[in-house]
LUMVO-740784 format. One record per residue (C-alpha): residue in three letters; x, y, z. Coordinates in pm, whole numbers, plus 50000, padded with zeros to 5 digits. Layout:
ALA_X_Y_Z .
...
***
This chain:
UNK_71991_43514_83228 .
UNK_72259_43793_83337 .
UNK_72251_44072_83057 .
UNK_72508_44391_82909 .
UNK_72297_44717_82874 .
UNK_72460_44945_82639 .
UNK_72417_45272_82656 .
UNK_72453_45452_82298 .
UNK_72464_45812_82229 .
UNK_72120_45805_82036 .
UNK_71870_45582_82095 .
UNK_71721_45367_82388 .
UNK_72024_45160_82565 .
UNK_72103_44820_82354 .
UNK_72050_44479_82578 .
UNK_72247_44205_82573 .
UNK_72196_43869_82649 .
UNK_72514_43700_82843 .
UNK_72421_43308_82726 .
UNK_72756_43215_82646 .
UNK_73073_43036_82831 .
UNK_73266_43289_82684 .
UNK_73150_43666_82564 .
UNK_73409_43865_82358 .
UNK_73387_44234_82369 .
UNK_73528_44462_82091 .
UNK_73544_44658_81800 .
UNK_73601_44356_81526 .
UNK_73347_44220_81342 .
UNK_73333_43878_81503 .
UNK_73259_43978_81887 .
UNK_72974_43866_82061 .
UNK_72913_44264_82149 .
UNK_72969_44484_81910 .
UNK_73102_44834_82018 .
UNK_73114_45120_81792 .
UNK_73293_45376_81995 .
UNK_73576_45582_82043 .
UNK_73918_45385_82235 .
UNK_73778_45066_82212 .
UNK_74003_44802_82058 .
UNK_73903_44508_81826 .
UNK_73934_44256_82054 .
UNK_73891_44467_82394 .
UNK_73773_44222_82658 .
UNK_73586_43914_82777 .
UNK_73380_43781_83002 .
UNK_73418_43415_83122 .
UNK_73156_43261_83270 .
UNK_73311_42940_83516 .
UNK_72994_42789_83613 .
UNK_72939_43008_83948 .
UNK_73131_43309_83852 .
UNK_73116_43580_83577 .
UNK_73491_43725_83504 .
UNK_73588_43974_83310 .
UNK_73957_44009_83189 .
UNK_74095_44291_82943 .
UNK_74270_44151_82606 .
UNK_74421_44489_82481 .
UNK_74712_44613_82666 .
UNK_74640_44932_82511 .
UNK_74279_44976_82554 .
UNK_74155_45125_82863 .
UNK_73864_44952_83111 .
UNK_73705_45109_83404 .
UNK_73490_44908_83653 .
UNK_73264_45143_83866 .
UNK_73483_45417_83719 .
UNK_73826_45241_83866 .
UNK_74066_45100_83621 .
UNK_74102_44744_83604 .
UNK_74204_44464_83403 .
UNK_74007_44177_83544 .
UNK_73723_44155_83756 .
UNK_73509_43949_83897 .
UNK_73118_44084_83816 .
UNK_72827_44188_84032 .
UNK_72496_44278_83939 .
UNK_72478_44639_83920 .
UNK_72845_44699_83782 .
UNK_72903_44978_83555 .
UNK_73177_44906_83274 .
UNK_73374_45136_83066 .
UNK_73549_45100_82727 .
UNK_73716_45401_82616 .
UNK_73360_45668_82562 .
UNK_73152_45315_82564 .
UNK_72991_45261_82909 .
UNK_72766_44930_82971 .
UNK_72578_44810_83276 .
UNK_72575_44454_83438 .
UNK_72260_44288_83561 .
UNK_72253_43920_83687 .
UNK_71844_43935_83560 .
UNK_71765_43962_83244 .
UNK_71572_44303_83263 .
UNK_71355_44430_83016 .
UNK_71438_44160_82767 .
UNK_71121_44112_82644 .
UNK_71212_43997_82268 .
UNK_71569_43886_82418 .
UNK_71441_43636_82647 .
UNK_71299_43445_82364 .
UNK_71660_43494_82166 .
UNK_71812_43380_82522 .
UNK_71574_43081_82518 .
UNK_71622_42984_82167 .
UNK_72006_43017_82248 .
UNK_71996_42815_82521 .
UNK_71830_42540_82382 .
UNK_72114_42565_82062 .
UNK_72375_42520_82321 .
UNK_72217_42221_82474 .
UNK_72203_42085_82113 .
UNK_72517_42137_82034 .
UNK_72650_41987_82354 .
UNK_72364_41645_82239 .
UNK_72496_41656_81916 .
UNK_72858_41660_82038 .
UNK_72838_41342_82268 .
UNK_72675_41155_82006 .
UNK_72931_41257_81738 .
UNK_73167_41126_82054 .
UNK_73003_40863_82065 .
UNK_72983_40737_81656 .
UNK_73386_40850_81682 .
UNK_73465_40588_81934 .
UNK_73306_40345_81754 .
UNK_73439_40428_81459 .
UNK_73803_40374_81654 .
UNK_73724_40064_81778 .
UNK_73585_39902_81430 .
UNK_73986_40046_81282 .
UNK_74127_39809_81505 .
UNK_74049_39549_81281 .
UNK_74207_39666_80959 .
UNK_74451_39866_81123 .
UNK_74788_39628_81203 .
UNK_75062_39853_81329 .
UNK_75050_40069_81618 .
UNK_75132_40385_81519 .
UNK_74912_40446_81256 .
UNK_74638_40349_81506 .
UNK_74758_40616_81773 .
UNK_74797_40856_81475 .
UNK_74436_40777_81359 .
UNK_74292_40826_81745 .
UNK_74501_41177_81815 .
UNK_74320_41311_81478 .
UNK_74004_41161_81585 .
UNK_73989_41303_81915 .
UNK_74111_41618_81748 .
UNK_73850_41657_81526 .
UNK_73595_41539_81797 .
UNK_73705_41824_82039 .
UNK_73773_42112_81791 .
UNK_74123_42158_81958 .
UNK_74398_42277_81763 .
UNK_74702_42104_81944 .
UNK_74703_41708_82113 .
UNK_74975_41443_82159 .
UNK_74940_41083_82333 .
UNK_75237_40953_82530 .
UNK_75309_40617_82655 .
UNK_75484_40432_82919 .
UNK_75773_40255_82747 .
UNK_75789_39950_82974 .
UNK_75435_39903_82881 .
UNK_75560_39891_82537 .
UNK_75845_39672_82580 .
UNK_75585_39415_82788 .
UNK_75308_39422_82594 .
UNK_75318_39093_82508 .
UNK_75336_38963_82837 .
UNK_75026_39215_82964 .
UNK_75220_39353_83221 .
UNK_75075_39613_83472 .
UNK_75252_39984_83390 .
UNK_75481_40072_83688 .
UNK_75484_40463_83881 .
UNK_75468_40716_83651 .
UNK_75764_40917_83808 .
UNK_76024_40642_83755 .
UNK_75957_40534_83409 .
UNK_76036_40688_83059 .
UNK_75719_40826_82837 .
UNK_75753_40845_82527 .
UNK_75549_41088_82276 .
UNK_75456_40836_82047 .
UNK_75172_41093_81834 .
UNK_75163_41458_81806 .
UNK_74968_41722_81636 .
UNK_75085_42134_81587 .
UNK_75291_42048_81977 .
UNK_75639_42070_82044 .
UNK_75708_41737_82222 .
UNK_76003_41873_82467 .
UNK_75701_42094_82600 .
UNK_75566_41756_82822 .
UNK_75898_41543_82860 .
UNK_76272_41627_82858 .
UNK_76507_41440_82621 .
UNK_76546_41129_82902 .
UNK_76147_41094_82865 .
UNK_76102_41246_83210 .
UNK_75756_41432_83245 .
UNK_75866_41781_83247 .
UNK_75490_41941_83228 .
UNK_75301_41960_83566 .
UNK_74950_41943_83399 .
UNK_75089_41598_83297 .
UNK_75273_41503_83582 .
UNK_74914_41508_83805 .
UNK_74744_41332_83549 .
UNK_75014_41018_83573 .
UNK_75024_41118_83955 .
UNK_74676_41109_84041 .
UNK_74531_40893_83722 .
UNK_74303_41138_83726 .
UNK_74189_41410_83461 .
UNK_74242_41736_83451 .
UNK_74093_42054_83274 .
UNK_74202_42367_83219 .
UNK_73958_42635_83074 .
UNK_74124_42947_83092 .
UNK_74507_42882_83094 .
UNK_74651_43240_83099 .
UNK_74485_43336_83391 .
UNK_74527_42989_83621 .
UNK_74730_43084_83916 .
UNK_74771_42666_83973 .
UNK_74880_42545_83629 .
UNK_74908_42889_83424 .
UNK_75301_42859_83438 .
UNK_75274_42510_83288 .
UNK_75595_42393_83071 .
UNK_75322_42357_82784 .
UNK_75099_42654_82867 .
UNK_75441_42878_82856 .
UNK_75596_42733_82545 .
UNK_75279_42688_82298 .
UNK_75078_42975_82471 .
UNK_74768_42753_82521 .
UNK_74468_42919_82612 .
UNK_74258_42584_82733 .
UNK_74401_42237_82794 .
UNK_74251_41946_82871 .
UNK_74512_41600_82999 .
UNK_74333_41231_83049 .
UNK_74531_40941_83147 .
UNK_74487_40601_82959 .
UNK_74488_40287_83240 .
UNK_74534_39938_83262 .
UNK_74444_39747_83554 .
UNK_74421_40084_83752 .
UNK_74774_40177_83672 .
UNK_74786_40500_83392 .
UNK_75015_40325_83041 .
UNK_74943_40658_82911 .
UNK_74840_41008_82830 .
UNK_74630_41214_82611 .
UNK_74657_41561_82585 .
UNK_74486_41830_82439 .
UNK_74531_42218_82392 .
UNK_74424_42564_82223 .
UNK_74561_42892_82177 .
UNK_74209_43066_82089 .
UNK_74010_43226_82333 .
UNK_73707_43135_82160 .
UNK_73742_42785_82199 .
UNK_73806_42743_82507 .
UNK_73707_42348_82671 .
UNK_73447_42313_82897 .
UNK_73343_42043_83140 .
UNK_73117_41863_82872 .
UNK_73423_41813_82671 .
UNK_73618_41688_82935 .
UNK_73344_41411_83046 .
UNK_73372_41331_82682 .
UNK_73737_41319_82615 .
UNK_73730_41091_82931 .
UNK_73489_40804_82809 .
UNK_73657_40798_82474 .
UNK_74000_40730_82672 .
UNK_73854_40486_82894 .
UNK_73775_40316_82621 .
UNK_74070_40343_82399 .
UNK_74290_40233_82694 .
UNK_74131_39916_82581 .
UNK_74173_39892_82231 .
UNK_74519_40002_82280 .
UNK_74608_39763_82545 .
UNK_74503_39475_82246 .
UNK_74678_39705_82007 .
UNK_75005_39672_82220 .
UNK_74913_39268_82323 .
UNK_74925_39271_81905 .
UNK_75192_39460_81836 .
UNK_75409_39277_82107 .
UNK_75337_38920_81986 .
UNK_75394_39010_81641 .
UNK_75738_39146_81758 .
UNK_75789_38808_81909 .
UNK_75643_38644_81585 .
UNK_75896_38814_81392 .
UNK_76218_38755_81616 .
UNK_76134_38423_81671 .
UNK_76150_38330_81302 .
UNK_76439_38531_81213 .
UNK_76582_38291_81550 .
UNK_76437_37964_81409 .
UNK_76616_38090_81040 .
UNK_76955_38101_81224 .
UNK_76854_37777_81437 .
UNK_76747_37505_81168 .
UNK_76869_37284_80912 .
UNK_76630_37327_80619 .
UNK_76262_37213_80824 .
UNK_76499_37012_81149 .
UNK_76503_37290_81439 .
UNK_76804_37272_81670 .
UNK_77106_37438_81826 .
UNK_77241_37136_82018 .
UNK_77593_37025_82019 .
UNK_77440_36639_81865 .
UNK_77194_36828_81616 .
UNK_77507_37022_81492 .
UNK_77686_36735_81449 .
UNK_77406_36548_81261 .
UNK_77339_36865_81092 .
UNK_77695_36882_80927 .
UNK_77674_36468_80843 .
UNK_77337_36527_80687 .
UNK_77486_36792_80480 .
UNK_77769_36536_80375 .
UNK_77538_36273_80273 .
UNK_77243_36416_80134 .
UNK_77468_36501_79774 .
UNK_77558_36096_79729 .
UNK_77355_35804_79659 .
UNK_77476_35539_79946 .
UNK_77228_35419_80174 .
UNK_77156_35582_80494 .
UNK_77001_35429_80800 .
UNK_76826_35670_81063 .
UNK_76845_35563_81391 .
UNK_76667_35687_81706 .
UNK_76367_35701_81985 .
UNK_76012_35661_81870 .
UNK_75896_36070_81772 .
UNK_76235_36179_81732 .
UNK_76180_36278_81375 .
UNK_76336_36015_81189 .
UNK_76122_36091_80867 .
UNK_76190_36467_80856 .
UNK_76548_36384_80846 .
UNK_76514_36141_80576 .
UNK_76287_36425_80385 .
UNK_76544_36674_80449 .
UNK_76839_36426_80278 .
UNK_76610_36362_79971 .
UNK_76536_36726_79963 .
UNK_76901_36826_79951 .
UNK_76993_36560_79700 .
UNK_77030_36507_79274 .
UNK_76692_36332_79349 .
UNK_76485_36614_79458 .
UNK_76283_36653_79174 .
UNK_76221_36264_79179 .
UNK_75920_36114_79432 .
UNK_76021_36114_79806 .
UNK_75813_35763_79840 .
UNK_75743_35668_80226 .
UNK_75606_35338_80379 .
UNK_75600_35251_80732 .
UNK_75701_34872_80740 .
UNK_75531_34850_81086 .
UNK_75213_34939_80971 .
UNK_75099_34691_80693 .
UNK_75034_34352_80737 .
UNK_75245_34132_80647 .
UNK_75057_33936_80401 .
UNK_75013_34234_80171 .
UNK_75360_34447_80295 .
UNK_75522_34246_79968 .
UNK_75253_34347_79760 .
UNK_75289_34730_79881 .
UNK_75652_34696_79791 .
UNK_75709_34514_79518 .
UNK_75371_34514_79316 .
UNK_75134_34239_79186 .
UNK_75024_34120_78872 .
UNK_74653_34068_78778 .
UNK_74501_33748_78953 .
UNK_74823_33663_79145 .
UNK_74611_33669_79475 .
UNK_74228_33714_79582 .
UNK_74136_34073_79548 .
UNK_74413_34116_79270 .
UNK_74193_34251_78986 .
UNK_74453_34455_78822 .
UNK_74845_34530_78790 .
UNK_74931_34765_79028 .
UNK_75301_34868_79097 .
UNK_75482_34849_79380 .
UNK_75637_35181_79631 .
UNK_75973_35058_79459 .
UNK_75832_35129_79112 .
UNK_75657_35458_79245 .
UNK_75988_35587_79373 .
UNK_76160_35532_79051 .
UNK_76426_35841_78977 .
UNK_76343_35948_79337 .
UNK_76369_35811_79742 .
UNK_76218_35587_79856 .
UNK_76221_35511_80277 .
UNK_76211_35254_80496 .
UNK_76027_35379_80801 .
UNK_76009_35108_81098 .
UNK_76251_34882_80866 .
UNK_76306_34659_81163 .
UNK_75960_34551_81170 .
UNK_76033_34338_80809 .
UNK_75944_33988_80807 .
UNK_76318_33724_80793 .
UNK_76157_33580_80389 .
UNK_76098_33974_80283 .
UNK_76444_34089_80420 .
UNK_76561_33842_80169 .
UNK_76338_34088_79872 .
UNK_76441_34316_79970 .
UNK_76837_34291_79994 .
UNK_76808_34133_79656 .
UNK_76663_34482_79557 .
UNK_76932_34672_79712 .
UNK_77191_34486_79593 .
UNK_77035_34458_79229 .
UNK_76838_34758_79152 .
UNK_76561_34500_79029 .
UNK_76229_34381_79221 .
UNK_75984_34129_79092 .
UNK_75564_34212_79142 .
UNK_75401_33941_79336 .
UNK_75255_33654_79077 .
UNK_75549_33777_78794 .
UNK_75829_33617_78707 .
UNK_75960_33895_78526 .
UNK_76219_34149_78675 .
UNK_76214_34515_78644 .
UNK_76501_34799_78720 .
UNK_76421_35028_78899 .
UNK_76649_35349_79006 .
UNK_76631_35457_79365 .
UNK_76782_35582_79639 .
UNK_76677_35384_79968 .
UNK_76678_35561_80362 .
UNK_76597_35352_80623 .
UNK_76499_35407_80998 .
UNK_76423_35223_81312 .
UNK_76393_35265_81673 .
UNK_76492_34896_81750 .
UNK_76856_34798_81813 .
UNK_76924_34627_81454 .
UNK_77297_34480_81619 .
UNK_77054_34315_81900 .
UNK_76868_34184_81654 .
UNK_77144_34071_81405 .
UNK_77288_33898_81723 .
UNK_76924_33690_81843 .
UNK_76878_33608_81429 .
UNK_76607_33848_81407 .
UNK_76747_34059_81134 .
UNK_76932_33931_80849 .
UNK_77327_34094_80944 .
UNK_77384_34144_80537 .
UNK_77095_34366_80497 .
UNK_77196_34567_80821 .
UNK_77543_34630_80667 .
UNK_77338_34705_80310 .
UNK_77151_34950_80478 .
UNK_77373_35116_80702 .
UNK_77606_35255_80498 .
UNK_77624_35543_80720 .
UNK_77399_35589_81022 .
UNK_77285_35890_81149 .
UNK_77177_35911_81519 .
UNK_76890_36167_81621 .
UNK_76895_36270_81990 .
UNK_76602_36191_82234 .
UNK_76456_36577_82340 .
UNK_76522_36534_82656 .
UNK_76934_36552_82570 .
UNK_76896_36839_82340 .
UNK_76852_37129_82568 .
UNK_76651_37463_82508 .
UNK_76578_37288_82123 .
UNK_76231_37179_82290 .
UNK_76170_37573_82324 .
UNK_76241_37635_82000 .
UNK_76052_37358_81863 .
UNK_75763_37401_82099 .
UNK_75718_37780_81981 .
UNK_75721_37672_81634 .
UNK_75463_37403_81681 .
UNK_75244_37664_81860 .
UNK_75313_37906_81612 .
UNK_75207_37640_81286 .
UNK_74900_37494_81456 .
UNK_74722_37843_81687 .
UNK_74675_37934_81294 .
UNK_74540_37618_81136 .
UNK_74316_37561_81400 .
UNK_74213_37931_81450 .
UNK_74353_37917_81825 .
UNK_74314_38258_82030 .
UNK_74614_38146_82213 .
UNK_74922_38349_82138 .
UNK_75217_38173_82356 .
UNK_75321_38013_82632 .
UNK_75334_38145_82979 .
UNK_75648_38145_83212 .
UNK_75560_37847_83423 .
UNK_75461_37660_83075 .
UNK_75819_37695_82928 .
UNK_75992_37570_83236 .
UNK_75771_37279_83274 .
UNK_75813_37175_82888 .
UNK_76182_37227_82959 .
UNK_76165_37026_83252 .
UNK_75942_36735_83134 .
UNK_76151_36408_83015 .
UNK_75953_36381_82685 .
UNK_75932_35998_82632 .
UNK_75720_36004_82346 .
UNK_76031_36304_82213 .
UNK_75863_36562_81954 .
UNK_75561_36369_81835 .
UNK_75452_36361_82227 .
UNK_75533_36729_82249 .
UNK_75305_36846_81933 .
UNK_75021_36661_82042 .
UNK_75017_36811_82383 .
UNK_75044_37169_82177 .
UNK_74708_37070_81948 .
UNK_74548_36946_82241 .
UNK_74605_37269_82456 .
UNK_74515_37512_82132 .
UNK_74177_37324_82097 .
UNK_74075_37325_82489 .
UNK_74229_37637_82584 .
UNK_74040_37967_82578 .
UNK_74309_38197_82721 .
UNK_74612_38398_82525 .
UNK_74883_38248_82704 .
UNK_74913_37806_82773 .
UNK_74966_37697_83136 .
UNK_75154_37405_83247 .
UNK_74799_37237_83293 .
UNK_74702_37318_83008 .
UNK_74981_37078_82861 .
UNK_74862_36813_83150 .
UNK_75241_36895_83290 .
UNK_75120_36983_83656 .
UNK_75280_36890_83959 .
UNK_75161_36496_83889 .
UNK_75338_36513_83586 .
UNK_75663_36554_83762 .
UNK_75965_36292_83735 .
UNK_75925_36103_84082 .
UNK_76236_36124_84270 .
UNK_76408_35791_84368 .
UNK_76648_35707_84608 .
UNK_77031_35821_84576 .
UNK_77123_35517_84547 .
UNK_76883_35340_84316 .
UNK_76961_35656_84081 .
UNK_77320_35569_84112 .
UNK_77275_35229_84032 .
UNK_77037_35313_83708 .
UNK_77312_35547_83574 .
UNK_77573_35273_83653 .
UNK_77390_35032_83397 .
UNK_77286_35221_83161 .
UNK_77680_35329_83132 .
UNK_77784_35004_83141 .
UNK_77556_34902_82841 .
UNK_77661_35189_82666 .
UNK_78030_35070_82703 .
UNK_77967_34728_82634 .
UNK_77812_34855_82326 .
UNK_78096_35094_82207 .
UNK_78357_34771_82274 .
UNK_78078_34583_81994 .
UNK_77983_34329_82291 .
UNK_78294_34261_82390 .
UNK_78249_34191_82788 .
UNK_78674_34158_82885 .
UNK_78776_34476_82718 .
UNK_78414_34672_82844 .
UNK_78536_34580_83259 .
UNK_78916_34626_83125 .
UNK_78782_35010_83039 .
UNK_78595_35036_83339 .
UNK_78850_34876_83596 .
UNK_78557_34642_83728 .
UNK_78563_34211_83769 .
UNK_78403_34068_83458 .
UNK_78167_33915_83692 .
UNK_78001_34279_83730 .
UNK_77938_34294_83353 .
UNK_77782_33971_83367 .
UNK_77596_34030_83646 .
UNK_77386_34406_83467 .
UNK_77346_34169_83128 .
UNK_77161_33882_83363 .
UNK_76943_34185_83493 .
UNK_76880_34315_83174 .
UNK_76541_34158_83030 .
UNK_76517_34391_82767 .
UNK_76686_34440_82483 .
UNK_76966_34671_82465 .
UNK_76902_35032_82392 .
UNK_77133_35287_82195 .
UNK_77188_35591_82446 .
UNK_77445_35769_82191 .
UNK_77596_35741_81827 .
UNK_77666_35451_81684 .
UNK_78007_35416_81512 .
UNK_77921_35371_81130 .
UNK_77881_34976_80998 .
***
């Protein structure tokens, strides 16, 4: 162990031992060697030892150092030197000679440096995980980067630090997108401690501090111990301006690509950072270039979270979702009805959201603090679908043990509706017109009529007019029930609403059924946009619960939502595509003129033959492909 002899004016010479990274010389009371003597100052020198080298450097401009009797004021020591301080004079040795006592103290020394440095990286160590566990009660970014810059603060002992980050990586979080080159992008100081930020980047976020600029460079870290003297990064934008004595600079990555820096400084010799540190510093960013990258992920898709609500608040009609030029238009209808009392019938494809409309009417009505009473006409057999509406008396049929009322009596002061209405058996349309018309029903087995006060909504997917016109329906109810008719668009003719609605599915089920996936990727949203949707909304949403449950990454595929390549429309020929869309118009013509076949080819300049000749080939019955006009 290299040693200082002192030689005093009484006394044998005073050694001592040189154990340190860093050996301050002087008159004050905290220097590692004490000198007593005339023209030495309180801080005088030091001696910096680099791992290979021992360095001296003179602190006091006005003090006075001599080595082998020339003046100097640094030097690079050899065993043997002789050093002067004003009258003081010491001698180097690279052995540590005669330290009989000393070499234990040098020992002992030694071995509390090497605990220190133990106790450090486990401190480093507990810190890091102490970060990590803060991820999970800590929500928004910036308190989490202003937690980790104290952190690493405190774990270091420096006095300065500030992180910066790549704002693109900010700005795509969400979408876990690889940082671009450090040179061309804008960093932003996003947490600072005791540093002035324009230091590292100029006021268009361009790195303006070298010691930085090879960190983001290279993606490699950097350390400098003894800043003043550095001939490669002494002249340092941040060395200059905050007159750092020791800096350390690690980048944070992402997929090999720096997002980010941290920095570190200190403006006391004593403290200077040493290699240990800098291994340290390094492992704690490697790691929170993780838990910042899920930090960001967090912070992005919240961002989205909250943008698309305040979107879906500008975009829906109470709980209906749309921005279509027909959801508009049944939007302001709906609005117009929903204060009366007449009858409305809801019209539309299977999963179009018939019922949510008819919720939304009753919800926007006088009646809203009355029952909103549904029954789905299709779904109860028709043996008991009297019973369900009307009631029964005791005994009136096996299995009758009791009165029971009827969804008519249930709905009483409220709504009640008709889902599926179409589905009604010819002897209960008769009921149930008698209802409408009356505002009285009769339970099953009675023969005594009760008022009841309701307000009835109907919906079907069938073509009612089809059905009044084969004797399927009964055409007085139809009129009773359509009072006004509101018309709900497939999803496949309401544009980007099957975005919008397929976010906000994603976004109400991921939670209920604890999903980890947090959107949908690109290729996902142009495949739902692209898909025809036969089965409309209902089809959509259980595609979305299906992919939540099955998938395990953040982001849903297009396989995922079985909407691969096989899922694809096939294409047809030209000109059977031509021929579809020619009788699917003509229907739809035929339908406006109320079945009228002379003025439908009058409108469309054809024979009457041709009209005849699509109705032959139609088997089915006619469907509705827009509005119809009101009954």
């Amino acid at each position: 162990m290299p040693t200082l002899r002192f030689f005093r004016a009484e006394g044998a010479p005073r050694l001592v031992s040189v154990h340190k990274a860093l050996t301050t010389i002087g008159r004050a009371a905290g220097s590692d060697l004490l000198l007593d003597a005339d023209g030495v100052e309180a801080s005088h020198a030091q001696i910096a030892f680099d791992g290979r080298d021992f360095v001296i450097d003179e602190l006091a401009r006005a003090g006075l150092m001599t080595i082998n009797g020339k003046k100097k004021r640094r030097a690079r020591l050899v065993h043997g030197d002789r050093i002067g301080f004003g009258t003081a004079e010491l001698a180097f040795s690279m052995f540590a000679e005669g330290l009989h006592k000393g070499a234990a103290e040098t020992a002992l020394a030694n071995e509390t440096v090497l605990t220190q440095l133990g106790a450090q990286e486990i401190a480093g160590v507990r810190k890091l995980f102490a970060f990590s566990e803060k991820l999970i009660v800590i929500r928004d970014l910036d308190t989490l980067l202003n937690t980790m810059i104290d952190d690493v603060i405190e774990l270091t002992h420096a006095r300065t630090g500030l992180i910066l980050l790549l704002e693109s990586a900010l700005a795509n979080a969400h979408e876990a997108a690889g940082a671009g080159a450090a040179t061309a992008e804008r960093w932003v100081v996003r947490a600072a401690r005791n540093v002035d930020r324009s230091a590292v980047a100029d006021s268009e976020g361009r790195v303006s501090d070298s010691i930085v600029q090879q960190v983001l460079t290279t993606c490699r870290p950097v350390i400098v111990s003894d800043a003043l003297s550095d001939t490669t990064f002494g002249k340092s934008a941040s060395v200059v301006k905050m007159q750092l004595s020791s800096v350390m600079c690690v980048p944070l990555v992402a997929q090999g690509e720096p997002f980010g820096a941290l920095y570190l400084g200190n403006d006391k010799v004593k403290e200077l950072f040493r290699k240990p540190q800098l291994d340290l510093l390094t492992i704690f960013a490697a790691q929170a270039s993780l838990i910042l990258q899920n930090a960001m992920l967090l912070a992005g898709l919240r961002e989205d979270k909250a943008k698309l609500e305040t979107e879906l608040r500008t975009k829906h009609f109470g709980s209906i979702i749309g921005t279509s030029t027909a959801m508009r238009e049944l939007f302001r209808k709906l609005d117009k009805v929903a204060a009366t009392d007449i009858s409305v019938l809801i019209t539309g494809e299977t999963g179009t959201g018939k019922e949510l409309v008819a919720s939304e009417l009753h919800t926007r009505s006088p009646r809203a603090k009355g029952p909103f009473v549904t029954i789905n006409c299709g779904a109860i057999p028709e043996n008991l679908i009297e019973s369900e509406l009307f009631g029964h008396v005791k005994g009136s049929f096996t299995g009758a043990i009791a009165d029971r009322p009827g969804r008519f009596h249930v709905a009483d002061g409220g709504t009640l509706f008709l889902d599926e209405v179409g589905e009604l058996p010819l002897n209960l349309q008769v009921k149930l017109l008698r209802a409408l018309q009356e505002r009285v029903v009769m339970r099953v087995g009675s023969s005594k009529l009760e008022k009841v006060d309701i307000r009835v909504l109907a919906a079907t997917n069938r073509d009612l007019e089809q059905m009044v016109r084969v004797g399927t329906f009964r055409e007085d109810l139809y009129y009773r029930l359509n009072v006004v008719n509101l018309w709900l668009p497939p999803l496949r003719e309401r544009g980007d609403d099957v975005l919008l609605i397929a976010r906000s599915l994603l976004s109400k089920y991921a939670e209920e059924l604890a999903s980890p996936v947090r959107g949908f990727g690109p290729a996902a949203l142009g495949a739902i946009k692209k898909h025809a949707w036969p089965g409309n909304i209902r089809q959509l949403q259980n595609r979305i619960k299906k992919a939540l449950v099955l998938c395990d990454n953040k982001l849903l595929s297009p396989e995922d939502l079985d909407l691969g390549p096989s899922a694809a429309a096939p294409i047809v020929p030209l000109e059977k595509a031509k021929e579809e869309f020619q009788r699917r118009y003509v229907l739809d013509t035929l339908e406006r003129n109320h079945g009228n076949r002379t003025q439908t080819a009058r409108d469309l300049g054809v024979d009457p033959r041709t009209i005849f000749r699509y109705l032959e080939n139609e088997a089915k019955p006619i469907a509705t492909t827009r509005e119809r006009q009101d009954g």
